[in-house]
C-alpha positions as CSV (number, residue, x, y, z in Angstrom):
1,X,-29.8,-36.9,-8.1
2,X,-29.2,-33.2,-8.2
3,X,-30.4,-32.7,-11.3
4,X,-33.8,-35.0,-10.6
5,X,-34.1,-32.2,-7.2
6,X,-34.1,-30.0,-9.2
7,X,-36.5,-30.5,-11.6
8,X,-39.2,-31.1,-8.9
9,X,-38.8,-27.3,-7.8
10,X,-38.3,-25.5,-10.9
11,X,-41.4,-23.9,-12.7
12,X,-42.3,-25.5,-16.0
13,X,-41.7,-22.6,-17.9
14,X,-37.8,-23.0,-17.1
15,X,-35.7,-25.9,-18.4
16,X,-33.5,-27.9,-16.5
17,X,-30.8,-27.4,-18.6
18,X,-30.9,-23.9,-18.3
19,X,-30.5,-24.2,-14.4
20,X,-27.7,-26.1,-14.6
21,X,-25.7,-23.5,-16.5
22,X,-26.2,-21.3,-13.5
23,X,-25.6,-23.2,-10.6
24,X,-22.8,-21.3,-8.7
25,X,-19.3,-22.9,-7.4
26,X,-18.8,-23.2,-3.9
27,X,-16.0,-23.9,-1.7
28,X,-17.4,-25.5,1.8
29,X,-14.8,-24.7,4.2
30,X,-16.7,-27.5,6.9
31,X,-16.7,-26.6,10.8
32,X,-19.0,-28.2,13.5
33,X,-20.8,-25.5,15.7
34,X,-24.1,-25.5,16.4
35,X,-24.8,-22.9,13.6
36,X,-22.9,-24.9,11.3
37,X,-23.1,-28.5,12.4
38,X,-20.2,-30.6,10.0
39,X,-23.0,-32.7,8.6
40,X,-24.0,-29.8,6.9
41,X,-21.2,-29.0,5.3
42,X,-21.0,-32.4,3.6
43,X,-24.3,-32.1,2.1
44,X,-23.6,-28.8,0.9
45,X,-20.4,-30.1,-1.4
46,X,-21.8,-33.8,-1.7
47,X,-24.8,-31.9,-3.6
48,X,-23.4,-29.0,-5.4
49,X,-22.1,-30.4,-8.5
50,X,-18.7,-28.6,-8.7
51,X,-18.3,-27.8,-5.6
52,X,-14.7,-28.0,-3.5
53,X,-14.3,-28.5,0.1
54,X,-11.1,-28.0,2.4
55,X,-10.4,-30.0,5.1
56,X,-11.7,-30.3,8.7
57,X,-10.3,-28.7,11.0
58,X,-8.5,-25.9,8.9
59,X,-8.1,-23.2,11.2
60,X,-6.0,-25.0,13.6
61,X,-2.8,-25.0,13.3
62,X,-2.2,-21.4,12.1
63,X,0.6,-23.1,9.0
64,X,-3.3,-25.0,7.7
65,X,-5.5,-21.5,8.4
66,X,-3.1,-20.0,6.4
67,X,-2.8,-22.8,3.7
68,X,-6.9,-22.9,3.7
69,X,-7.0,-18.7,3.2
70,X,-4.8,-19.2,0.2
71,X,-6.9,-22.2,-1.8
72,X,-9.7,-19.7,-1.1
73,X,-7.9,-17.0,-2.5
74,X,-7.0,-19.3,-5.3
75,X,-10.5,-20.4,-6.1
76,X,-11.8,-17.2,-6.1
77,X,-9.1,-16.2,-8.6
78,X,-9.7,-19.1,-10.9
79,X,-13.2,-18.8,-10.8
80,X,-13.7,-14.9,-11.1
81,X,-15.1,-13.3,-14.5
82,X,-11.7,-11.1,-15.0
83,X,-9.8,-14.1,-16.1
């Protein structure tokens, strides 16, 4: 489905393949304000082919804020260029 989005928008002149190898990783860390409504937040990582997402609610308690900073420490790390 992604992939069929994505072909409707891209110029002719660029190949669909080549749009794939660039699509970046993202990890959705969901909330539900009006800014940021949760709904969103599920599209984002249900779309994004390689996307992660943490939990809902992560920044309460303070023991899951703190579990949530390091997975995005960790994804960072283990998706960085300096490996």
């Amino acid at each position: 489905m992604l992939a069929e989005t994505l072909a409707s928008f891209l110029p002719v002149s660029v190949g669909l393949a080549h749009e794939k190898m660039n699509l970046a990783l993202i990890l959705v860390l969901p909330d539900d304000v009006p800014a940021d409504p949760l709904r969103s937040s599920i599209d984002v990582a249900s779309l994004a082919p390689d996307s992660e997402i943490t939990i809902y609610l992560w920044t309460e308690p303070p023991r899951l804020k703190a579990r949530t900073i390091d997975r995005a420490r960790s994804f960072i790390h283990a998706h960085s260029d300096a490996q």
